[in-house]
N, C-alpha and C positions, 0 to 999 in steps of 0.2 A: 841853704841845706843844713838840717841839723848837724851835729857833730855824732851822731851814732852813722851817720853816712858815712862819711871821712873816715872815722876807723875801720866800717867791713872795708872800703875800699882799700886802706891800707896793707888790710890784712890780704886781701886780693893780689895787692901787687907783690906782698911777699912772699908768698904761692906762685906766683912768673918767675922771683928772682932765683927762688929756693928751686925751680924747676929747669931753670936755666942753667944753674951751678952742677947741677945732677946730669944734667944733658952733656953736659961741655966736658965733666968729668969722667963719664962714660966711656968704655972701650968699645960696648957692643951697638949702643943706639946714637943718635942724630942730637944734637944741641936743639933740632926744632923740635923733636919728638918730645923730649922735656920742657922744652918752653910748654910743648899744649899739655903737656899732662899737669906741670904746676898750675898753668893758669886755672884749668878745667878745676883742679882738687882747691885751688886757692877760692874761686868764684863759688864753688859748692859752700865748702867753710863760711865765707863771710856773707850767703845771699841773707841770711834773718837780718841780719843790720843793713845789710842794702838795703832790702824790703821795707823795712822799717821805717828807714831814712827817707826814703820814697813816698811812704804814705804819709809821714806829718810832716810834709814840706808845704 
C-alpha cells in the first residue's frame, strides 16, 4: 500500500480517538455516540487519501 493510505488512515483513527475523548467527556451523550460521530467526521476527512491509496495500489 502506498504511504498516502497510511496517513488518511491515520488521520481516520484520529477522528475515533478524538471522538472518543469528546464521548467519554461529555455530561449529556454516550462515549459510543462519540466514538461514531469521530470515526464518521474522521473517515470523511481522510476518504481523498484513502481513495487515493486504493487506486495506486
Amino acid at each position: 500500500m502506498p504511504d498516502v493510505f497510511w496517513i488518511g488512515l491515520g488521520i481516520a483513527a484520529f477522528g475515533l480517538l478524538l471522538g472518543f475523548f469528546a464521548g467519554a467527556r461529555s455530561r449529556d451523550t454516550r462515549t459510543l455516540t462519540g466514538v461514531a460521530i469521530g470515526a464518521y467526521l474522521g473517515v470523511m476527512a481522510a476518504f481523498p487519501l484513502l481513495a487515493i491509496g486504493l487506486a495506486t495500489s
